[in-house]
C-alpha positions in Angstrom: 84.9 -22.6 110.5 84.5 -24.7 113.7 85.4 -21.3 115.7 83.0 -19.6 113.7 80.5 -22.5 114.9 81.2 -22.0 118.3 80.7 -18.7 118.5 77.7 -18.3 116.7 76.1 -21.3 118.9 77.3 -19.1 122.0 76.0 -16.2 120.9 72.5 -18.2 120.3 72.4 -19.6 124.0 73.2 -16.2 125.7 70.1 -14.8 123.0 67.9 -17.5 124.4 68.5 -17.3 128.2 68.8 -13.5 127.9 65.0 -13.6 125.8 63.7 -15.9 129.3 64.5 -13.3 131.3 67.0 -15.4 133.4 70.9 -16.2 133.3 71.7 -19.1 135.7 70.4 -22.3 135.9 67.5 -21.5 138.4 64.3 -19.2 138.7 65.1 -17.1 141.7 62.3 -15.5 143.9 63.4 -12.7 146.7 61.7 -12.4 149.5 61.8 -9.7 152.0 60.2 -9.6 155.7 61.1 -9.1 159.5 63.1 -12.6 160.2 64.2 -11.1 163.2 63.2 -8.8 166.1 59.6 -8.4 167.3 57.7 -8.9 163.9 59.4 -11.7 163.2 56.9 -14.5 163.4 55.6 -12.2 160.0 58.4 -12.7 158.5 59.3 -16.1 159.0 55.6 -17.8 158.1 55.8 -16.0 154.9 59.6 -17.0 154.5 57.8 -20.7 155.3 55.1 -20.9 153.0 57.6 -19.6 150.1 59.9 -22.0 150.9 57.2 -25.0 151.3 56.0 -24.1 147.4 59.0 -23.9 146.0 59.9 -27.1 147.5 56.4 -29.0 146.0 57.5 -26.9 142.9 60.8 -28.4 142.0 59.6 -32.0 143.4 57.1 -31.7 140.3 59.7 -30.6 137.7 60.5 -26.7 138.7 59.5 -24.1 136.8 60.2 -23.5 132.8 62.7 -26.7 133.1 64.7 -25.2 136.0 65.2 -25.3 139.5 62.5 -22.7 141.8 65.0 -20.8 144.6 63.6 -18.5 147.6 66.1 -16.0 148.7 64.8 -14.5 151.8 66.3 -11.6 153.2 65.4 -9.5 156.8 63.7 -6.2 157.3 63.8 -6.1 160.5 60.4 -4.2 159.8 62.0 -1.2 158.8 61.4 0.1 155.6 65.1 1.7 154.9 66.2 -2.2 155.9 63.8 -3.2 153.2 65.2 -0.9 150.7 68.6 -2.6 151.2 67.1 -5.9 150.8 65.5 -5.0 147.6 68.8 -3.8 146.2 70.9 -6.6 147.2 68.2 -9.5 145.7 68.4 -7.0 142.3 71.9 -6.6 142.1 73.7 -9.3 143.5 71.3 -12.6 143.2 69.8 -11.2 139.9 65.9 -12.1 141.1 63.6 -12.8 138.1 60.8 -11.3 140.5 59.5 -10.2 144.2 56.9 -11.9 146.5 56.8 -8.9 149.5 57.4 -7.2 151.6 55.8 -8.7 154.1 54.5 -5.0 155.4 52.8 -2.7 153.8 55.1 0.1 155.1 58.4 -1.5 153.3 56.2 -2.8 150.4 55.9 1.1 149.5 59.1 2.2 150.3 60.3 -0.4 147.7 57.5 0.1 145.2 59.0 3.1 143.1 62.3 0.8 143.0 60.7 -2.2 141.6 58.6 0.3 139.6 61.8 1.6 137.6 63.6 -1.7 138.0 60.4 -3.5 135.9 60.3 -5.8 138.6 57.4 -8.4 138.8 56.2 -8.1 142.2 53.4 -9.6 144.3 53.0 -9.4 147.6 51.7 -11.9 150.0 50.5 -9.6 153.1 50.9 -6.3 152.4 47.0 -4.8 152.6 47.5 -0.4 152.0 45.7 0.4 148.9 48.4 2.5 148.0 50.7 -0.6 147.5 49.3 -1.4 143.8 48.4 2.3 142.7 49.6 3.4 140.3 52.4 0.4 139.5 51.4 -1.8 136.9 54.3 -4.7 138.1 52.7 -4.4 141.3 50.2 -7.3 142.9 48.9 -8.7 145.8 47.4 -11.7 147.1 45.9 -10.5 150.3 42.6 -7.9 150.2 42.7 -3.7 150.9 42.3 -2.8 154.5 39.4 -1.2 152.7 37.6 -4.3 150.9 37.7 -6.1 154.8 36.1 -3.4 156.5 33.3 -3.6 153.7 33.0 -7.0 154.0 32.2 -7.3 157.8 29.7 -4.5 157.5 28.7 -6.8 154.9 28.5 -10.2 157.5 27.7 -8.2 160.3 24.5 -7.0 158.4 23.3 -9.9 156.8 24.2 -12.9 158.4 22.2 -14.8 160.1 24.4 -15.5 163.2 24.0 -11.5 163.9 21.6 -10.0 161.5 22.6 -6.5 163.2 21.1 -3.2 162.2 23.0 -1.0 164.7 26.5 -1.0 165.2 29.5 0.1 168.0 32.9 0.3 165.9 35.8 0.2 168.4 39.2 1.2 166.8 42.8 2.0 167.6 43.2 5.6 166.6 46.9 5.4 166.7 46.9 2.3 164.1 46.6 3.5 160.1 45.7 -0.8 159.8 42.5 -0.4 162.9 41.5 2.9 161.5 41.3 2.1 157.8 39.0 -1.0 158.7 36.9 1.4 161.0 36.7 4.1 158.3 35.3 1.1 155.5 33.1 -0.4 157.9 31.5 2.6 158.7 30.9 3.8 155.2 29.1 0.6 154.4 27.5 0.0 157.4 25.3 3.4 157.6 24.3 1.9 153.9 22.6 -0.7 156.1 21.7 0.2 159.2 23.2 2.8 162.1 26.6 3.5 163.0 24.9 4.3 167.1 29.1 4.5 168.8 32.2 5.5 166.8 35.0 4.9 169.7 38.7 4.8 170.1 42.0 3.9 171.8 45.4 4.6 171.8 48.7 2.8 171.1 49.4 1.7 175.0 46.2 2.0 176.6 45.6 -0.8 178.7 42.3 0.2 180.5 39.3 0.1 178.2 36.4 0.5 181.0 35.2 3.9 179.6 34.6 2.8 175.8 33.4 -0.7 177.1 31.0 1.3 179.0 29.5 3.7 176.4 29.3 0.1 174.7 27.2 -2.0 177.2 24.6 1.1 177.7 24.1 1.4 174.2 21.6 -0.5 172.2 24.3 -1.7 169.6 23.8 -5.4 168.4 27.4 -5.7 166.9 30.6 -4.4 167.9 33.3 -4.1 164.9 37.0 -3.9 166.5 39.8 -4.3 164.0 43.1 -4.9 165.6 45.8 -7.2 166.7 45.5 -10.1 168.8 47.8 -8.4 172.1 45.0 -5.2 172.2 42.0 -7.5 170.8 42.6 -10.0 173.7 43.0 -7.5 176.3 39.6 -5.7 175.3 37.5 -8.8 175.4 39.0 -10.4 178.4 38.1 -6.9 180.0 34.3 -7.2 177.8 33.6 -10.5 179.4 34.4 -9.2 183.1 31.8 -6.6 182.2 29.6 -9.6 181.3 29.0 -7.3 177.9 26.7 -9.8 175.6 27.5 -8.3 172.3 28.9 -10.0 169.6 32.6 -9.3 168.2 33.7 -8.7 164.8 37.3 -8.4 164.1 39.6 -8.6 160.8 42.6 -10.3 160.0 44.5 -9.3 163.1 42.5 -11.5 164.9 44.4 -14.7 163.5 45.8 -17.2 166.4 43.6 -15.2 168.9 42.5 -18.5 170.2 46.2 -19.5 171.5 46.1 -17.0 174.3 42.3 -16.1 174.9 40.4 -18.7 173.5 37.8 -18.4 176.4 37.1 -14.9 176.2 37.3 -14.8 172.3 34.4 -17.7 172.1 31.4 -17.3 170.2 33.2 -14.3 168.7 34.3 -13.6 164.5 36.5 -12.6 162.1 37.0 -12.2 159.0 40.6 -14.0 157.4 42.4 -15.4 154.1 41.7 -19.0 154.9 40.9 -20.9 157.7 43.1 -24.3 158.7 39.4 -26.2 159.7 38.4 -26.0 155.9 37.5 -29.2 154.3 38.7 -28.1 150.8 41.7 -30.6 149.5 44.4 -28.0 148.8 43.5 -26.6 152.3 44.5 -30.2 154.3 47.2 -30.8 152.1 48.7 -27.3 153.0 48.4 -27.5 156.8 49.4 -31.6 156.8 53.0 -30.5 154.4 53.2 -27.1 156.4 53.0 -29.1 160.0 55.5 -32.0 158.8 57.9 -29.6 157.4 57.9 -26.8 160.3 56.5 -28.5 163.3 53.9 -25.6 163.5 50.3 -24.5 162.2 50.6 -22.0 159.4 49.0 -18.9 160.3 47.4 -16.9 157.0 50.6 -15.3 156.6 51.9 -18.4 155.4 49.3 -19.7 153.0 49.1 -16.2 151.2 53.1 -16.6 150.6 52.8 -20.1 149.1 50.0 -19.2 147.1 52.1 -15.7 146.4 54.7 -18.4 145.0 52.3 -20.7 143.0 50.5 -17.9 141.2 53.9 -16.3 140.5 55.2 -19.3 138.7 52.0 -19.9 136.5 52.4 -16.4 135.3 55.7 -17.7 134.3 54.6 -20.9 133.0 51.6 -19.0 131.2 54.3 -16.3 129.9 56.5 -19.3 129.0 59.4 -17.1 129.6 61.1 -15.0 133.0 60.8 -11.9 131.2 59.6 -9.2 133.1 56.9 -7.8 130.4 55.6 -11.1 129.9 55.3 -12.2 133.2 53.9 -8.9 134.3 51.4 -9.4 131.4 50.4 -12.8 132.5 49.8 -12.3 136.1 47.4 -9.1 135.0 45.5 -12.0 133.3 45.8 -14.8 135.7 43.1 -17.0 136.6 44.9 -19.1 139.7 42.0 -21.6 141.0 43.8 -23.9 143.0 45.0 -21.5 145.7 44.4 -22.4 149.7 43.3 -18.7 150.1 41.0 -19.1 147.3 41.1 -18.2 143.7 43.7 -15.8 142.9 42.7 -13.3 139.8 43.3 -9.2 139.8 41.6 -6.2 138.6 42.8 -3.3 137.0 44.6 -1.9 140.0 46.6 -5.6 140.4 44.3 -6.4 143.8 42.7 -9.7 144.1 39.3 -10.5 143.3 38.4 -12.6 146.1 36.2 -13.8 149.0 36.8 -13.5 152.4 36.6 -16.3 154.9 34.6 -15.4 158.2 35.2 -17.5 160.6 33.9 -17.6 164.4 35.8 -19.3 167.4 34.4 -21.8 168.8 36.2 -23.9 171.8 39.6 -22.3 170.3 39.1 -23.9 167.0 38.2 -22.2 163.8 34.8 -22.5 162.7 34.0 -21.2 158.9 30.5 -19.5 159.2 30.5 -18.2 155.3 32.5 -17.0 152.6 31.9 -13.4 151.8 32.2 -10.7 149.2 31.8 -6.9 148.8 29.1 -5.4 147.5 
């Protein structure tokens, strides 16, 4: 009889922890990015803003009773590297879900995995529209390439720091990131006003005078250039020695412009996540614990991880349960407020409904100017 107890009890507890979606004594996130190689300052602020959640996690109690753990593993960038990293977090750590890739391009090449596997996932970073098509598991925290081009035709139009009705766009035609800002910016700008220089660049190009040029005799009263901070830099140190006074309007790659040309990038905008100068509570106490616990300042990267983290885990807490159904279910109905990079709920496709901070630099600090939406 007492064996009969036994077994039956046993049989209950492997029911229960088999119904929560979770076998061991923790809830176990995977992460994948580039950790090492050239990309890895990606990798590592989003392996640092999961890490720093889970950590403020399990000092208030965990998640569902249990220990929150952050297995990170390296991509080196390459989306075949990705693919092993998804595989080993499924099959040997067990992960209850997925915040990345970091990149879009191993975010995809994963997708169709996680898509059979039923894998919760939300991504921090990874902006491709494609990423969420079409996979119902699949979320992100970060905008579409798409929604931030619309937004700084949006700011470039209507604000009253520029107020422009014609345009230049600048964009690197090599770069599906630079191009797909470009193409969004255009479509909504010629809503507004006039598109007067469409102009472009290629991977490697380190002489910009020609498309500067075309620039400074035009009658443009806004230049859009989505890129990254080495090519952005480069074009408006080479601007300023032209003495072109135009303003600058650049997306997310612009983040930490201001460590390397803060002079030439003054007065100039961009439109980003979050920005570490906002006054909002949850924003200090992320950069104060970030700084303590890494010695750095957390890039956007970062914050969209750690708030990748917290709205992960009150799906969870909302699904009461690890169960990939349930969470899936919850995060398509989350309502995250408290999130640095500001609320955190999804439409139909799994994409955030969000603002987008546009921030100008202004004696290498970041200055919020607004907080905009698409139209």
């Amino acid at each position: 009889m007492k064996k009969l107890l036994v077994l039956a009890l046993t049989l209950s507890t492997v029911f229960l922890l088999s119904a929560c979606g979770s076998s061991t004594d923790s809830v176990k996130l995977g992460v994948i990015g580039p950790l090492t190689g050239d990309y890895s300052m990606y990798g590592l602020a989003v392996e640092n803003g999961a890490k720093l959640a889970a950590e403020e996690i399990n000092a208030a109690g965990g998640v569902l009773g249990l220990d929150l753990e952050i297995i990170a593993y390296d991509s080196k960038g390459d989306p075949t590297e990705g693919v092993n990293a998804y595989n080993r977090l499924r099959d040997e750590d067990e992960i209850d879900a997925l915040i990345g890739g970091t990149f879009s391009g191993v975010t995809l090449a994963i997708k169709e995995l996680a898509k059979e596997d039923n894998m919760p996932v939300l991504t921090p970073t990874a902006t491709n529209p494609d990423v969420t098509l079409e996979a119902d598991n699949v979320f992100r925290a970060c905008y579409t390439d798409s929604y931030q081009g619309t937004v700084a035709a949006v700011f470039a139009n209507e604000s009253s720091e520029i107020g422009a009705s014609k345009a230049a766009v600048l964009y690197n035609r090599d770069d599906a990131y630079s191009e797909g800002l470009a193409m969004a910016f255009i479509a909504e700008f010629e809503t507004r006003g006039t598109v007067v220089e469409t102009l472009t660049f290629g991977a490697g190009d380190d002489d910009y005078s020609s498309v500067l040029d075309v620039i400074a005799a035009s009658d443009a009263e806004v230049v859009f250039l989505p890129g990254y901070v080495a090519e952005v830099g480069a074009i408006l140190t080479q601007a300023d020695n032209k003495a072109i006074d135009i303003p600058f309007v650049g997306g997310d790659g612009w983040d930490g412009i201001e460590a390397d040309y803060a002079s030439v990038a003054e007065g100039n905008y961009f439109g980003n996540h979050y920005a570490k100068s906002d006054e909002a509570q949850v924003v200090v106490d992320f950069v104060a614990n970030y700084e303590a616990s890494f010695g750095d300042s957390p890039n956007a990267l970062a914050a969209l991880a750690y708030d990748a983290v917290y709205a992960m885990v009150a799906a969870m807490e909302a699904a009461e349960s690890t169960d990939a159904d349930l969470v899936i279910a919850a995060l398509a109905g989350l309502d995250y407020q408290n999130a640095v990079t500001g609320s955190i709920r999804f439409d139909a496709n799994g994409d955030p409904i969000k603002s987008i901070t546009m921030i100008q630099i202004v004696s290498g600090e970041h200055l919020v100017i607004d907080k905009v939406e698409g139209s």
